[in-house]
C-alpha positions in Angstrom: 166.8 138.2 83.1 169.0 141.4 82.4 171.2 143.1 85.8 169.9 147.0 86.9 170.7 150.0 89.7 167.2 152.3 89.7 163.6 155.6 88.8 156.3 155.9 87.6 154.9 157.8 85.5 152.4 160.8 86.8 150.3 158.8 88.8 153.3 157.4 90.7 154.9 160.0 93.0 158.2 160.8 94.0 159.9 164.0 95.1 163.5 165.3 94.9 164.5 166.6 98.5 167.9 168.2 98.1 169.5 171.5 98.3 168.9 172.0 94.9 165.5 170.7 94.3 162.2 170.3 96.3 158.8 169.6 95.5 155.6 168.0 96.6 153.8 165.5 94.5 156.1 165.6 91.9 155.1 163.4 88.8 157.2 160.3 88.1 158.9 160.6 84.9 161.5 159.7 83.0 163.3 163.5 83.3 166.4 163.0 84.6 166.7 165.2 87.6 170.0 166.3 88.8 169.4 164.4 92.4 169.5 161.0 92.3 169.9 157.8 94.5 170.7 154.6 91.7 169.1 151.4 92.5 170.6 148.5 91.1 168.8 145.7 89.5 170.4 142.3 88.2 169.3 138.8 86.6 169.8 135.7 88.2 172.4 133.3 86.2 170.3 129.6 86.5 172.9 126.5 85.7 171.9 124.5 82.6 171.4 120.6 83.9 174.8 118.5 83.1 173.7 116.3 80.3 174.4 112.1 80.7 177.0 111.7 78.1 175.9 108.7 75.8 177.7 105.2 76.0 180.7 104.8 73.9 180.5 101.7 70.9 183.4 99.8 70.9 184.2 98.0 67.3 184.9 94.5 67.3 185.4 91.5 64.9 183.5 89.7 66.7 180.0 90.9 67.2 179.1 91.9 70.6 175.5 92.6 71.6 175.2 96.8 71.8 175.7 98.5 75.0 172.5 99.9 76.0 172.8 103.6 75.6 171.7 105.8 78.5 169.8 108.7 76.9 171.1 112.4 77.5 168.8 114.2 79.7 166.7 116.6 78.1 167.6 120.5 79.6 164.6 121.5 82.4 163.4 124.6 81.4 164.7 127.5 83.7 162.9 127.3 87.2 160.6 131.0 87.3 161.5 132.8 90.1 157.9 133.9 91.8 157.0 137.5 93.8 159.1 137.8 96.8 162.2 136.0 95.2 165.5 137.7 96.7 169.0 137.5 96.3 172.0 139.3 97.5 175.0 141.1 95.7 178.0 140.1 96.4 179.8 143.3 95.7 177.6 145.8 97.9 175.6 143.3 99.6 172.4 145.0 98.4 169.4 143.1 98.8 167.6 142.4 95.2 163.7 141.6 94.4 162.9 139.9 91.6 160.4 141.3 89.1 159.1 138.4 87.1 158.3 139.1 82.8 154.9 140.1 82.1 152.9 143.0 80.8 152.0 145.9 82.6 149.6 149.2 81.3 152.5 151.7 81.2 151.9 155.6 81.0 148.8 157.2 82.4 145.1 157.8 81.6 143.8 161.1 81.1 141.4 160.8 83.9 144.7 160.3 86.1 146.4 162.9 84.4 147.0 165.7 82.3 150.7 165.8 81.2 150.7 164.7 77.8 154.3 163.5 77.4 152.8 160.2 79.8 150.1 159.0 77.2 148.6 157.0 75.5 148.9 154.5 78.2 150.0 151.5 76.7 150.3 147.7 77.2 154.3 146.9 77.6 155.9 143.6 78.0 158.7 143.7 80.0 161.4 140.7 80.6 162.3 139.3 84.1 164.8 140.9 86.0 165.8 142.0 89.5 166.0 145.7 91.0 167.5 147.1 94.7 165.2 146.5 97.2 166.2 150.0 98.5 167.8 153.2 97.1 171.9 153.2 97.2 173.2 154.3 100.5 175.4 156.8 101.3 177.2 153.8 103.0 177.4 151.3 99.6 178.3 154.5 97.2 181.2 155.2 99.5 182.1 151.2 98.9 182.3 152.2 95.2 184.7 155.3 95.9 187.5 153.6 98.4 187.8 151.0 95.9 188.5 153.6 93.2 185.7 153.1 90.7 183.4 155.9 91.8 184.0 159.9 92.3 183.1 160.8 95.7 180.3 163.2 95.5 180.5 166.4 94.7 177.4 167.5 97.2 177.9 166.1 100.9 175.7 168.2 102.3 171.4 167.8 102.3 168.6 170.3 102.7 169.1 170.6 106.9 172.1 168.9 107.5 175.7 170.4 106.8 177.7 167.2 107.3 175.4 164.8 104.9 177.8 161.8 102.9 180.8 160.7 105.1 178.8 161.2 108.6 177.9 158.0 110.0 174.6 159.0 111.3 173.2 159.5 107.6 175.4 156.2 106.8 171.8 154.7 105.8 170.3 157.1 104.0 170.0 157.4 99.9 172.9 159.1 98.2 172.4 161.9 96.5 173.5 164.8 94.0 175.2 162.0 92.0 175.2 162.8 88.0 173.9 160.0 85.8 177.2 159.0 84.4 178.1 158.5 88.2 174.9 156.4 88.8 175.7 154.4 85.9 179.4 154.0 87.1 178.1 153.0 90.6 176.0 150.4 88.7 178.9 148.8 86.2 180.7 148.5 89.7 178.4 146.8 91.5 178.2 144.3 88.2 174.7 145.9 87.0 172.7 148.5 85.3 170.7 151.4 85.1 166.9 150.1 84.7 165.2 151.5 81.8 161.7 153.3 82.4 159.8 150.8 81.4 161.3 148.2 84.1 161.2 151.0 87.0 157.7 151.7 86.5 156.5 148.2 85.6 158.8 147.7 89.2 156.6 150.4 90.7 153.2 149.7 89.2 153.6 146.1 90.4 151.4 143.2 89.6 148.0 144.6 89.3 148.5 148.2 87.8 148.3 150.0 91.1 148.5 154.3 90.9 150.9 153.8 93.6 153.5 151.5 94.7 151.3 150.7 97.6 148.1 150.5 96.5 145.1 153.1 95.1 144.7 155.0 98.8 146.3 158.7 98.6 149.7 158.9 100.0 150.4 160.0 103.9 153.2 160.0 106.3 152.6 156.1 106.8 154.4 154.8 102.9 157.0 157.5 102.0 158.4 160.8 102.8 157.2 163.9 100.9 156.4 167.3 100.6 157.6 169.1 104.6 157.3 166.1 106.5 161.1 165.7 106.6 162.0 168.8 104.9 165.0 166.1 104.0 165.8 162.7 102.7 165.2 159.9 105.1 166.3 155.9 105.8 166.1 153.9 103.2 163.9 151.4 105.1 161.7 153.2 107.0 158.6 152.9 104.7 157.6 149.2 104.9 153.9 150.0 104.5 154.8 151.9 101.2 156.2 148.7 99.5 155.3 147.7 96.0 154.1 144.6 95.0 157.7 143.1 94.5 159.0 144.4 97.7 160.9 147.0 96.4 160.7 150.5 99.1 160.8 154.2 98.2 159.7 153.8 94.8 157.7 156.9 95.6 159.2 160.0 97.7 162.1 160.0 99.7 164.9 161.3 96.6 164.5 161.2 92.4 166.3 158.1 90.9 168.1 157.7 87.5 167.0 155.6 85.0 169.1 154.6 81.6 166.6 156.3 79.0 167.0 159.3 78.2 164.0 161.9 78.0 161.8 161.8 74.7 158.7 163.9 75.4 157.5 162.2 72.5 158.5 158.6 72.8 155.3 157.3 74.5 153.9 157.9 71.2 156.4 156.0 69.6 157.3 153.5 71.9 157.1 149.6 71.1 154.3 147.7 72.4 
């Protein structure tokens, strides 16, 4: 399982609410927008069994009946962590969800959409690994930035509120304006990644192929924040409802997320299998 910080494809939503970008129903893609909130994702490090060493055969003139030799124990295969798994990092104390390996139909259909650089939909395997439950915090990026590793943001102000990073009223909400580089730096200090685009949307698309993270039904106020609810970002963890199948929140609405590909608007005709 490989370590990630994280952004479906069209027929997974999420929207940018910043001061300098705002939309409703925005598409899910793999554009890089300039307003992000990394998610971290991580693999769990499993310890191999300690083998039985075998008995040591001592030489003699006179012969001696052999030892019996214990056998060395034969390595388990690694325990697979189910749906639901967690752990927590130790440098940001992020909660992480496992996303087990598998296959998932990645892209879109044309009957759920019409941009063309999201097809052919296409069966992708993807290997096991772990993503943020939630967006990174205004709160954990400014962990990354006393300890030196990060730049503090360059934007600490949101849509409505003047006084945005560094106000401890908006300590839990998702970081944003960050550049990618500054995503990825966030993620190298916590000890993780960037997720690529297939592992965000296989995160997001969940176990059964859903459109949304939460299910088929047509988003509403209930499972994320978009369009003039808000007008503005919001908690991290205020859409329980709007989970995805691994337990991982706002994979839809609240802010835009950086992923580690960059934009091909070709590559989904390309891309492995």
């Amino acid at each position: 399982m490989t370590k990630q910080c994280r952004p479906i494809s069209v027929a997974l939503i999420t929207l940018a609410i910043t001061t300098l970008a705002c939309s409703d129903f925005l598409p899910t893609q793999a554009t890089p927008s300039p307003i992000v909130a990394p998610r971290v994702t991580a693999a769990p490090v499993l310890p191999s069994p300690t083998n039985v060493p075998s008995a040591t055969i001592l030489s003699s003139d006179t012969p001696a009946p052999a030892p019996t030799l214990v056998p060395s124990s034969t390595p388990a295969p690694s325990p697979t962590l189910g749906v639901g798994a967690t752990r927590i990092s130790q440098k940001d104390e992020m909660v992480l969800m496992v996303v087990p390996a598998g296959e998932f139909k990645m892209g879109t259909t044309p009957i759920e959409s019409t941009i063309i650089n999201e097809k052919p939909q296409h069966v992708v395997f993807v290997d096991a690994f772990w993503m943020d439950k939630t967006e990174i915090t205004n709160a954990r990026y400014a962990l990354c930035v006393n300890d030196g590793k990060c730049a503090p943001p360059t934007l600490t102000q949101s849509a409505t509120r003047p006084r945005y990073y560094g106000n401890l009223d908006f300590n839990n909400y998702p970081a944003i304006g960050l550049t990618w580089d500054e995503a990825k730096n966030y993620c190298a200090w916590a000890g993780q990644r960037l997720p690529t685009e297939a592992e965000w949307e296989k995160a997001a698309r969940g176990v059964t192929n859903w459109t949304y993270p939460w299910g088929n039904t047509s988003p509403d106020s209930t499972v994320l924040n978009f369009g003039r609810m808000i007008g503005d970002t919001n908690e991290v963890n205020k859409y329980p409802k709007g989970s995805s199948q691994y337990g991982i929140l706002d994979l839809a609405g609240n802010v835009s997320e950086w992923i580690a590909d960059w934009y091909d608007e070709k590559y989904y005709e390309t891309s492995p299998a």
